[in-house]
N, C-alpha and C positions, 0 to 999 in steps of 0.2 A: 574831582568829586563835587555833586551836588551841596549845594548846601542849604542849608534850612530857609525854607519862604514861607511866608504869610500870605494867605488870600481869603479875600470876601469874596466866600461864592453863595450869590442869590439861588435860593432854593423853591422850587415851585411844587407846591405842597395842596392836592387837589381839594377844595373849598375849605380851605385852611391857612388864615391869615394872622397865626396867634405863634409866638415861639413858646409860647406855653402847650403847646399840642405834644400828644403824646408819640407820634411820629419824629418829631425833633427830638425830647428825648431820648428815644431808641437810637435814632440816626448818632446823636452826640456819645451815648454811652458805646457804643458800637466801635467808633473810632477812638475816644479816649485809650480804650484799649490795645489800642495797635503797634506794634513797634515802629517808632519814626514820628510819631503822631507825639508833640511836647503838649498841646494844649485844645482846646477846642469850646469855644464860645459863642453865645449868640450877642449880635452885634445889634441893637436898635436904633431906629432912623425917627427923627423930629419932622419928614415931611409925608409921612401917612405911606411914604412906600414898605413892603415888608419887612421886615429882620430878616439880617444876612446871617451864615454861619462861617465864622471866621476861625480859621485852620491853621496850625502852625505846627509845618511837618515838614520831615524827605522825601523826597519827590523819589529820588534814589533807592528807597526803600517801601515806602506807600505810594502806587504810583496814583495820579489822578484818576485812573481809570477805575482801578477801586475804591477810590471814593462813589465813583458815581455809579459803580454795582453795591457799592452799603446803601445810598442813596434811596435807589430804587427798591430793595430790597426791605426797607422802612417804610415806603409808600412818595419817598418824595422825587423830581428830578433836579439834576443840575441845568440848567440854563444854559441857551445860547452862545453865554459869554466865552465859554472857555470849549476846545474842542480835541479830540484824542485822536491820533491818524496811526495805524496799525500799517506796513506793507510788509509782508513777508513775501518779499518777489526779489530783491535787490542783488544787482551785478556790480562786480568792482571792489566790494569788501574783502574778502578772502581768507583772512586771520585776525585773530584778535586785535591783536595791536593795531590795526588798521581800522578794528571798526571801535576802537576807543579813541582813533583821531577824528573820525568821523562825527562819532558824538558829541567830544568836545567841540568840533567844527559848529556843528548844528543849535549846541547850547548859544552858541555866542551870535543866532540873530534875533535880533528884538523881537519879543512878546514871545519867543520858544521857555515854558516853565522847564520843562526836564525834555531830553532827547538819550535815548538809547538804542545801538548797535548792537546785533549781535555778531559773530565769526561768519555764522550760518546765514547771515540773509537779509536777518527779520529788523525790521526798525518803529519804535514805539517813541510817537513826539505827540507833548501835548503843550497846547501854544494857548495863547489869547487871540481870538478873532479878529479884536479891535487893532492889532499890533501886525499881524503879518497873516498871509493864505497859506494855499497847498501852494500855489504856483511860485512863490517865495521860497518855499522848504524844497521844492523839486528844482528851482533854481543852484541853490548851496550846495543840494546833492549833485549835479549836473559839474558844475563850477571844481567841484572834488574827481568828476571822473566817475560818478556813479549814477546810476539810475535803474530804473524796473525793465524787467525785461519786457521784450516789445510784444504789440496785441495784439501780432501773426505769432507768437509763441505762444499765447496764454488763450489764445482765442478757442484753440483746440480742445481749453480743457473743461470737461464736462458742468454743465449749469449746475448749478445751486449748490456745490460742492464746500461752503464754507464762504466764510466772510472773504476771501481775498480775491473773488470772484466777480465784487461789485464792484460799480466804477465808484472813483475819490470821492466825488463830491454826492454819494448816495447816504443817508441818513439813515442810520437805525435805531428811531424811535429819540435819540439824543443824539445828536451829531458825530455819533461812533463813523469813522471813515475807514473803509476796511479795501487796501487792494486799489491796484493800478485800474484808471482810464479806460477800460479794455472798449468799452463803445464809442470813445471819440474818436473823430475823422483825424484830430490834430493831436494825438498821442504819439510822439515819432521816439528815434531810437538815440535815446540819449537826448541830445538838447539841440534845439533845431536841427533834428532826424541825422543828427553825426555818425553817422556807423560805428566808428570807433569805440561810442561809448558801449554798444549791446554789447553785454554779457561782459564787459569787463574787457572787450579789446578786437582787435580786427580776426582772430581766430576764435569768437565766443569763449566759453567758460574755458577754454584751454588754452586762451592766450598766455598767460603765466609758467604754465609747465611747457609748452612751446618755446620760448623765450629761454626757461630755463637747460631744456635740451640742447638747444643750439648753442647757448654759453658753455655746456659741456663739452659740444661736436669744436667746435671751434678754438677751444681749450685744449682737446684732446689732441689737433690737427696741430695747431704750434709748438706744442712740446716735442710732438713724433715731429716737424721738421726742425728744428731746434737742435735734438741730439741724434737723431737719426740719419739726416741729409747734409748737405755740403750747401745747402739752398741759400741765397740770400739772408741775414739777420734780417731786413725791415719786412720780409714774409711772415716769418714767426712772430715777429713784433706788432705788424698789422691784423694777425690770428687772434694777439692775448688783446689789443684793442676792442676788436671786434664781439669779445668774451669780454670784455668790462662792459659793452655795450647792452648787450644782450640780461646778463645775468644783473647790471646794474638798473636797468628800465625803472622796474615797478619799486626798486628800494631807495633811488630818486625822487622820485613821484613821492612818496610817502615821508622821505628825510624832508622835503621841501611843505608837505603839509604842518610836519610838529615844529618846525622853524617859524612857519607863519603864528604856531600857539607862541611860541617864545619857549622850545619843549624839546627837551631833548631825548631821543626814543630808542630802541634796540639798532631799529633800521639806520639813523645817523651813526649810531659808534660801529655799525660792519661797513659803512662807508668810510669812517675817517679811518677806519682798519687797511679797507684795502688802496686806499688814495697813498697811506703810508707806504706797505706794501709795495705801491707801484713807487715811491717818492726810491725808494730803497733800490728799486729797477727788480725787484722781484717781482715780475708781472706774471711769471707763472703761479703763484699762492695769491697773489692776490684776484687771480681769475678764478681760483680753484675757492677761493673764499667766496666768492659773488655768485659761481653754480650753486655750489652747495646748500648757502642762504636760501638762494632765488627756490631750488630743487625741494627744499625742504617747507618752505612756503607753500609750493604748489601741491606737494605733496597732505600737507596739512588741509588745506584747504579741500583735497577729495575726500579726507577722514571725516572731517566736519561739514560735507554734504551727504555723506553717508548716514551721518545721526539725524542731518535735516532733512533728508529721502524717508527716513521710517517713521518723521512727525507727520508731512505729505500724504505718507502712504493712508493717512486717517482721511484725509477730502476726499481720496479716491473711492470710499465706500459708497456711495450714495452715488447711486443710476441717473443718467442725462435726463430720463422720459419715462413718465405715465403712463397708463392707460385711463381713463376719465370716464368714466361711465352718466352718461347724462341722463336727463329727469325723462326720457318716452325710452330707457333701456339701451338706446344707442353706442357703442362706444367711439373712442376716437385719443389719436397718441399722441401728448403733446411735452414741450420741458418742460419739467419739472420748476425751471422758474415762474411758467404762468400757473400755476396751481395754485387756487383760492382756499381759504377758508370753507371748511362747509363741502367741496368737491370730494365725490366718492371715488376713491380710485379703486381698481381690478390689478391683485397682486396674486400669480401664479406659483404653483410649488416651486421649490428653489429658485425663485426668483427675487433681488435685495429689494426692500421696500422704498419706495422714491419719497415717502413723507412719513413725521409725525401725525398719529393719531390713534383712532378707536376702529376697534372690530366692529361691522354692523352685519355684518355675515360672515357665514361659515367658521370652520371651525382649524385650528391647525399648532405647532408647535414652532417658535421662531428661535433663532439661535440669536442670541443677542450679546454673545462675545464681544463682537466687531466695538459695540457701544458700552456695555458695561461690563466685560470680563468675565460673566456666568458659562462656564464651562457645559450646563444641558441646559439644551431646548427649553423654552419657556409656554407652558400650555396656553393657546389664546380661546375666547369665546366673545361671540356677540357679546353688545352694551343689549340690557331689557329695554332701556328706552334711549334712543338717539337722541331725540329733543332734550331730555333730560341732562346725556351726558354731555353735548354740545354747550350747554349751557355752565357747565364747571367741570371743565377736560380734566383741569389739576388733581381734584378728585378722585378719579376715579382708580381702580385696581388694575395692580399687575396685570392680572391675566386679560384686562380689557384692550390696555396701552399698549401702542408699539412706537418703534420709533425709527427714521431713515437712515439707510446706510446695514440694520439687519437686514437679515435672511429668512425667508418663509422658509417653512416644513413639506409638508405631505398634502396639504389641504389648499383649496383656490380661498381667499377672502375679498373680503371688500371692506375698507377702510374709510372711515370719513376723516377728511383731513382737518389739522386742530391749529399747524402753524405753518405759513409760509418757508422759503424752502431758505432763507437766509436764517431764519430763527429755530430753526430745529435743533434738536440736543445735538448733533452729531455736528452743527456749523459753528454751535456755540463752544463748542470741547476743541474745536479746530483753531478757534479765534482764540480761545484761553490758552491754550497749547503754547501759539505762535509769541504771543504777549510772555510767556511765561520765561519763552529764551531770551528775551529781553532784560529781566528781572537777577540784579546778580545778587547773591551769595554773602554771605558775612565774609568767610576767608579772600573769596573775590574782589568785595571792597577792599581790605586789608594788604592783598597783594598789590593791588593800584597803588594804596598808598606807600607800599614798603618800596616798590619800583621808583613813584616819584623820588624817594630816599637816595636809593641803588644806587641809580643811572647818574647822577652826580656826583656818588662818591667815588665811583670806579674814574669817571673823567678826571676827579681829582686826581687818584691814584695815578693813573695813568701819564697827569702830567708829572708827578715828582718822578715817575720811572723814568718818565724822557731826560732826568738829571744822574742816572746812576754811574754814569762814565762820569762825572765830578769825583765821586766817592770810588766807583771799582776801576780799577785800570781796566779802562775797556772801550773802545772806540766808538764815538757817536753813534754809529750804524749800529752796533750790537745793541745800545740801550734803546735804543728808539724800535727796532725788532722787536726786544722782548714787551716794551711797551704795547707796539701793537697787538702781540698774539695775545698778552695780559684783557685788551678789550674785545677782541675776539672770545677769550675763555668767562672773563664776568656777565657777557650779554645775555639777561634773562629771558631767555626765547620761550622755551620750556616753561618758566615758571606764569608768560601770560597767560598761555593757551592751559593750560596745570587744570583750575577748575571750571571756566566756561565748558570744555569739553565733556568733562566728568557731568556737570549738571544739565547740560543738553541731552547727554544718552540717557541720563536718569530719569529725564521728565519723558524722553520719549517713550523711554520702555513702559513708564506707569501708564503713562497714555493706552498702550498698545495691551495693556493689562486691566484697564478699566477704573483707572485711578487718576484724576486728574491735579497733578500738583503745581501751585502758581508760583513756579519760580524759584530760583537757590537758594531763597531764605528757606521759606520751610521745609524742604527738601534735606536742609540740613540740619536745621533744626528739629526734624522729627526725627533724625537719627542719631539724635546725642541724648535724645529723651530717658528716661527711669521712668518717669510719671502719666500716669492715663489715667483720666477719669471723664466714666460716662456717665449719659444721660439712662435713666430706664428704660421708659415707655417709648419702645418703638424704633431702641438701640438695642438694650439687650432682651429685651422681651420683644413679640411678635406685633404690639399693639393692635392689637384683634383682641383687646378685651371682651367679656362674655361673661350674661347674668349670669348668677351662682345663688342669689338669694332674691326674697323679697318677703321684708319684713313690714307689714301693716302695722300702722300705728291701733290702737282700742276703736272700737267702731269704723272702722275704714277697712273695705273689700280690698282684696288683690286687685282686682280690676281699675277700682277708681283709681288707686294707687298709680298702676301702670299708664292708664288712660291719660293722666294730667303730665306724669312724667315722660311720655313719649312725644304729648302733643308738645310741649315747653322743646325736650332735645332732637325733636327732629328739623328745627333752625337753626341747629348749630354746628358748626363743622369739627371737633372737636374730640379724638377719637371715643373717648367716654361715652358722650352724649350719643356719637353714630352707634356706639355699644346696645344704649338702654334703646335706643331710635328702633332697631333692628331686630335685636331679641323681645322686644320689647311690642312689635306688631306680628311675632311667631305666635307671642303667650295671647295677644288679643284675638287673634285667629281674624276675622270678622268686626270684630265690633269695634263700633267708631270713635273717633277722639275728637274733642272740641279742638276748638280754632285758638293757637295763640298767636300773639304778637308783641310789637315790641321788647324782642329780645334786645339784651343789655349782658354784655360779657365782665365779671368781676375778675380780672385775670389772675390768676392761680389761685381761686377760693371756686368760682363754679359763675350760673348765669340766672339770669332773671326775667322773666316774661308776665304777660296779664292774659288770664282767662275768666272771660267774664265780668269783666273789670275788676277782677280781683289779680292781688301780686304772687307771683309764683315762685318763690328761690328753689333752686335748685346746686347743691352742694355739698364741700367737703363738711363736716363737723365745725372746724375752726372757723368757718363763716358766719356759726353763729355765735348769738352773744358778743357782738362789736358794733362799730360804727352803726350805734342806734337797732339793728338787728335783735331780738327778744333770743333768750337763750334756748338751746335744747328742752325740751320737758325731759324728766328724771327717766322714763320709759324709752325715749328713742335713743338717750347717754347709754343706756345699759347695751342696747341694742349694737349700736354700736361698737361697743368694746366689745362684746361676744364676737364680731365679726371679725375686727380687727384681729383678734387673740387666732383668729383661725386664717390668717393673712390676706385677708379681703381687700379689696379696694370701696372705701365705701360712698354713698354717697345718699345725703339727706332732701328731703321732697315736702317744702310747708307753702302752704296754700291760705294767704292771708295770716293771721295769727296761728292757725290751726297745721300742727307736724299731721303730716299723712304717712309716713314709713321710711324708710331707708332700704336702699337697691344695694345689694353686695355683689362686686366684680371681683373676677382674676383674669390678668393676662399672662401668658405661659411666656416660659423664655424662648430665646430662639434655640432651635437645633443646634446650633453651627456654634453657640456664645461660649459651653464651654470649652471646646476645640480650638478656638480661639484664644481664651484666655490663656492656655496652656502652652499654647506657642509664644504667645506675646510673653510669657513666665520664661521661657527659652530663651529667645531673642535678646533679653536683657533687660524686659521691663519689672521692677521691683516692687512696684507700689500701685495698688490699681484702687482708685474710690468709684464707688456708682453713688451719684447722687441723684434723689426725687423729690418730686413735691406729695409723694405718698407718703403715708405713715409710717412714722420707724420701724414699726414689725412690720409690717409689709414689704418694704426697704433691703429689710434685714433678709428676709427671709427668700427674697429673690434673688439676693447677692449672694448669697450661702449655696443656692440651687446651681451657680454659674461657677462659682471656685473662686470668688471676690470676697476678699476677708473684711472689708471698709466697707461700711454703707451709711450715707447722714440722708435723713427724710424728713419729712415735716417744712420741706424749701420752698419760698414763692422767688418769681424768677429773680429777683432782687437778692435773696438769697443765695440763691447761682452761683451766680456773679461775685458775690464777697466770697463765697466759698474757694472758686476758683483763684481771684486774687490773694486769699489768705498761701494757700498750695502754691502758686506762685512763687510768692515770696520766699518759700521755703527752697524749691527746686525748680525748675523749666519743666510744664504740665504741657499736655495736650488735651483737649475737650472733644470728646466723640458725642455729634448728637445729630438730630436731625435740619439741623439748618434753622430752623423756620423760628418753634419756641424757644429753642437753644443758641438763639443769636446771639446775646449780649454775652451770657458765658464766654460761647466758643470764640466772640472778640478779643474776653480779657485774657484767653488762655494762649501759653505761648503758640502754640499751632492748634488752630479749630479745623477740627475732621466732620464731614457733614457726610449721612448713610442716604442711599437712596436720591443721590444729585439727577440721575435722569429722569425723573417723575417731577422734581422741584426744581425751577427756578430762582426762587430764594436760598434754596441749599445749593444750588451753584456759585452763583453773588457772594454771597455770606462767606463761604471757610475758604479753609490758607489751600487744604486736602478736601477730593471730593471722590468719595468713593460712589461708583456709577451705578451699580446693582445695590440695593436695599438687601445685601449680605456683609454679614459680617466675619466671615473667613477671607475678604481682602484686606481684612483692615494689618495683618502679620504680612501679608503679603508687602502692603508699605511701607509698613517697618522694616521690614527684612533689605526692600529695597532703598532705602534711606540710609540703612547703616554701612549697605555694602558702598551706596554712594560717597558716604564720608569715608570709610576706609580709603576707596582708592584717589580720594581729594589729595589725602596724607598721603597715599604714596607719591604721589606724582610730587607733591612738593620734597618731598626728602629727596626723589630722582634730581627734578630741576635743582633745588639748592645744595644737591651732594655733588651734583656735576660740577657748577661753578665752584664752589669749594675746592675740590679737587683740583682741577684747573687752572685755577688762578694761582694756587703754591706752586705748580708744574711748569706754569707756562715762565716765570718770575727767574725758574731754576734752567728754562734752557726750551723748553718743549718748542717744535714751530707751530706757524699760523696753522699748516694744512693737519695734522694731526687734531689740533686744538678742534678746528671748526667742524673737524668729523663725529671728534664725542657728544661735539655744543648741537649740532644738528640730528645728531643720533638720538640725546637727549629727547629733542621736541616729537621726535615722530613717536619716540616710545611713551612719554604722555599719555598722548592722543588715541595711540591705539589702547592702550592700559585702559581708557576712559571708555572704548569702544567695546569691551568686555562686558559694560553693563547691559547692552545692549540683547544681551542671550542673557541675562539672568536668571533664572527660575526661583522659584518658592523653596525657602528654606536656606536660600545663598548658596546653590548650584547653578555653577556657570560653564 
């Protein structure tokens, strides 16, 4: 198990050279929040270079690579210094316990911070530059017997399909390295082009269950001449050899890695099991112990390709090739890897779309399941202005947006592309995905640590049994038997594989359902939940607020009113302001609005501009009457609470010394919030808070509309954040919002759920949960599949530790090896498949 590190990671912070910025802030508050995270400080230098921000956390549980998705998602990057290598291609792991030797393998070469295996494949190393390369870590991999598979296997597979497409040493934007070599001349198979090593052995991925057959056939063939024939003994004798050969291969190989840790592993005690075994001259149990092993291994290992075939199955959405439509009308087909920014491509009816972007023609309806889980068609329409929308993609609407890897409808369009074909939602949910089977689990950890316990107590055990012929009349042979079947019956097989399994089908499935979860922690943790609490605007309401009112101050026109207050928010991105911006050039019809500028954001109070050289606020009520600000006059106070009283959103317009009026907004809830709440009420959640930076009755009065009996208002984001911490402390919360303003919240809270992840980037980055479609009838859907994930966590461990239980009083009383090893392997497979259940899950816990 990892253990806690400290690092100075210089931070590059775009024309921002102060740790007093408020991007470091954010970034610090962000991560204090985290689990795993003890501290987090800025560290200052005496020779005029920047401040660092210096970290003290688990790697094991915060990997570095989320550091540097909070990073960016603040505004700042990590630096050179340190660098993240993702491959999800790797041959030669095969089960668990093998890719926990691996990793410790890999922890132990200088400058490696954390290294994680998965069962399934996948491997996330993040090193120091200055300290070792890739060709150093593909070394240690090589050195173990593993490697990626070769780049006549991978060559085949469709461009732009996801991060594991590019070669090593490609960059995305921060030194993210995603995916094997596939373009080098000198990428061979295994380590200096050894055969052996692809796919794990001279038969590819079926080397192991090959091996293990044949320890069967050869097994099977000495006993039938043994008791069947009159044949020579050293026939049958050279059969059960040849069956330790076979069936002991890869648990060799494996007992000899955890020997180099100083480590002793499942794989060592079914070898000193059947070395006994044979010592005993029972070389038929002890062959029949090493198929079985070896049988159950292999067999394990296609269960746990089969959950990583339906994570895969996500890169396969997204089409090799284009169609490109150039600037004199011409078309012409190309990969989807050369597609630029700014190119229009030609997407036919049921045809899947090769890139993220905007409709700039035609009209049609896109099934966008594949990416976000929405069960109908999503209506698309031309951007009004291309220039426009080009100019801030993020922005823009649903029905503008699409994204690669959907499906068109009924209608031809044409799309102008917004991201290259390595950054698109659909490569980015693949790269999360693969990272995320990397990431283990509370109970996960737990089990490592309880096995480090086990596996040396049972060796003890098992030495004092090899003394019970001292104590029971009973002949060396019998004690030293029962001894072995004793290590045989405690070997924790079962209980490695228990929950990597269960949390691999879980993330797959949410993947496959439009929900993208990072890893066992929160996976698990959103399933032990009671507490949620949301953000308002824009979670449970539609954030499409819309005038309702407009109250002129004494002598001031509707008009002017409107005019100043449109010209001020139509610089701001800020759903409000696009409110007044909008409704606000309906009621103008025509007529023009002055020029503002230098806008200045007061964050969760409202914004501030100059027209005419005069100062514009624009804001809540509490903005005024502080920090130097002249209070309300007694006419727009009243105004105000009339509005409030009738659940308004309100917001205030003074122009120099002089109140011009107050604008009254409502935004509706969504559809789907209280349908939702109603099942989340089922599922087992208890306690539901919505919190806003709206006024109490307003607060109130939309949380009453949803079926939310809690609602605290009057919050700037500061207040979030303690609100969430306070609820913390009382029980394990989860923070439902939209990423982006709701960052530091959804830090402190035990699992941050972010709505609408494929339109945001920062709502990607940002939460633990990323629900894909900007609806909120997935959000039961995660829960539902988070609890079914912890239930069958627990079963498999009561399975695993009921079996050894049982077992080991049995085996003590008499049971033999082969009996033993049939329940012990029986054990593991039914795990795995138990895990593989979740895999079919549906909505509401029908499986």
């Amino acid at each position: 198990m990892t253990d806690q590190v400290k690092l100075d990671i210089p931070l590059l912070l775009p024309e921002v050279d102060s740790d007093a910025d408020r991007c470091v802030a954010r970034l610090i508050s962000d991560l204090e929040g985290r689990e795993g995270v003890d501290k987090v400080h800025v560290v200052r230098t005496s020779d005029g270079t920047p401040p660092q921000l210096c970290i003290h956390y688990r790697p094991d549980i915060l990997p570095l690579e989320r550091v540097r998705q909070l990073a960016r998602s603040a505004g700042a990057e990590l630096t050179e210094q340190y660098q993240h290598l993702l491959w999800d291609d790797l041959e030669g792991v095969g089960h668990a316990r093998r890719a926990r030797t691996i990793s410790d393998r890999l922890r132990k070469v200088p400058g490696v911070i954390e290294a994680e295996v998965s069962a399934a494949g996948t491997m996330r190393v993040e090193f120091k530059r200055s300290q070792t390369s890739i060709d150093l870590i593909r070394k240690a991999l090589a050195d173990m017997g593993v490697s990626q598979k070769s780049s006549a296997a991978t060559a085949a597979a469709p461009a732009g399909r996801g991060p594991s497409q590019h070669a090593a040493e490609h960059d995305h934007g921060s030194d993210h390295v995603h995916g094997p070599d596939h373009g080098s001349a000198d990428h061979k198979h295994g380590e200096d082009g050894d055969p052996s090593h692809e796919h794990g052995g001279i038969f590819g991925e079926r080397t192991e269950l090959i091996f293990a057959l044949l320890c069967g056939l050869v097994l099977g063939t000495g006993y039938a001449i043994e008791k069947l024939t009159a044949a020579p003994e050293w026939l049958a004798f050279a059969c059960y050899i040849a069956a330790y050969g076979f069936g002991g291969w890869f648990t060799v190989r494996e007992a000899i890695e955890n020997l180099k840790l100083k480590r002793f592993e499942i794989d060592t005690l079914m070898l000193v099991a059947a070395a006994g075994a044979a010592a005993l001259g029972a070389w038929a149990e002890g062959a029949l112990l090493l198929f079985l092993f070896s049988l159950g291994h292999a067999l394990e290992h296609y269960a746990m390709g089969r959950a990583k075939r339906a994570i895969e199955a996500l890169a396969e959405l997204a089409p090799r090739t284009a169609v490109v439509k150039g600037a004199d009308g011409s078309t012409r087909e190309i990969s989807v890897d050369l597609l630029q920014i700014g190119d229009t491509v030609i997407v036919k009816p049921n045809e899947r779309l090769p890139a993220d972007g905007f409709v700039v023609v035609g009209r049609t309806a896109v099934d966008q399941a594949p990416v976000t889980g929405e069960s109908v068609p999503v209506d698309k329409e031309p951007v009004p202005d291309r220039a426009l929308a080009a100019a801030k993609p993020d922005t823009l609407e649903a029905k503008n947006r699409v994204f690669a890897g959907t499906i068109n409808g009924y209608g031809a369009i044409e799309i102008a592309v917004t991201r290259l074909s390595a950054d698109t939602t659909l490569a980015k949910v693949v790269k999360m995905v693969s990272e995320a089977e990397t990431q283990k689990s509370p109970t996960q950890r737990f089990t490592d640590r309880f096995e480090r316990i086990f596996v040396p107590s049972v060796l003890a055990l098992v030495f004092v049994l090899l003394f019970a012929w001292v104590v029971v009349d009973e002949p060396f042979r019998d004690s030293f038997y029962r001894a072995m079947a004793v290590l045989v019956a405690a070997s924790p097989c079962a209980l490695a594989i228990a929950t990597p399994s269960a949390v691999l089908s879980g993330v797959a499935r949410a993947a496959r359902g439009g929900v993208l979860v990072k890893g066992g922690g929160p996976l698990e943790n959103l399933g032990s939940l009671t507490a949620l609490a949301f953000d308002k605007t824009g979670t449970l309401t539609e954030g499409r607020p819309r005038i309702t009112d407009i109250v002129p101050a004494t002598g001031v026109s509707d008009d002017e009113l409107m005019m100043i207050a449109v010209a001020v928010e139509s610089l701001s991105d800020h759903p409000l302001a696009k409110a007044i911006a909008r409704d606000g050039r309906q009621f103008l019809d025509e007529t023009p609005t002055p020029t503002a500028h230098d806008l200045q954001s007061l964050t969760g109070r409202g914004v501030q501009a100059r027209i005419d050289g005069e100062v514009v606020r624009i804001g809540k009520a509490e903005m005024f009457g502080r920090d130097g600000i002249a209070d309300l006059s007694t006419e727009m106070a009243a105004a105000i609470e009339r509005l409030r009283e009738q659940g308004r959103t309100t917001m205030v317009v003074r122009k120099g010394e002089r109140d011009l009026g107050a604008i009254g907004l409502m935004d509706t809830p969504r559809d789907a919030a209280k349908a939702a709440i109603e099942q989340l009420k089922t599922l087992g959640i208890t306690r539901m808070i919505m919190i806003s930076g709206d006024n109490q009755k307003v607060a109130t009065a939309i949380a009453a509309q949803v079926g939310i009996d809690e609602a605290v208002g009057d919050l700037m984001p500061e207040d979030k954040v303690e609100t969430i911490k306070k609820l913390r402390d009382e029980m394990p919360v989860a923070m439902v919002g939209d990423g982006v303003n709701d960052a530091p919240a959804m830090a402190n809270a035990t699992v941050g759920i972010a709505m609408g992840a494929a339109g945001s980037d920062v709502a990607l980055e940002t939460a633990d949960v990323a629900l894909m479609a900007d609806d909120l009838s997935h959000l039961p859907f995660a829960v539902g599949l988070s609890r079914s994930t912890r239930w069958i966590i627990r079963q498999n461990l009561i399975v695993s530790l009921g079996v050894v239980a049982l077992l080991v009083p049995a085996t003590i009383m008499g049971l033999g090896i082969g009996p033993a090893v049939m329940v012990h392997e029986g054990s593991t497979l039914l795990v795995v498949f138990n895990a593989l259940r979740l895999l079919a899950y549906r909505d509401g816990g029908n499986q």
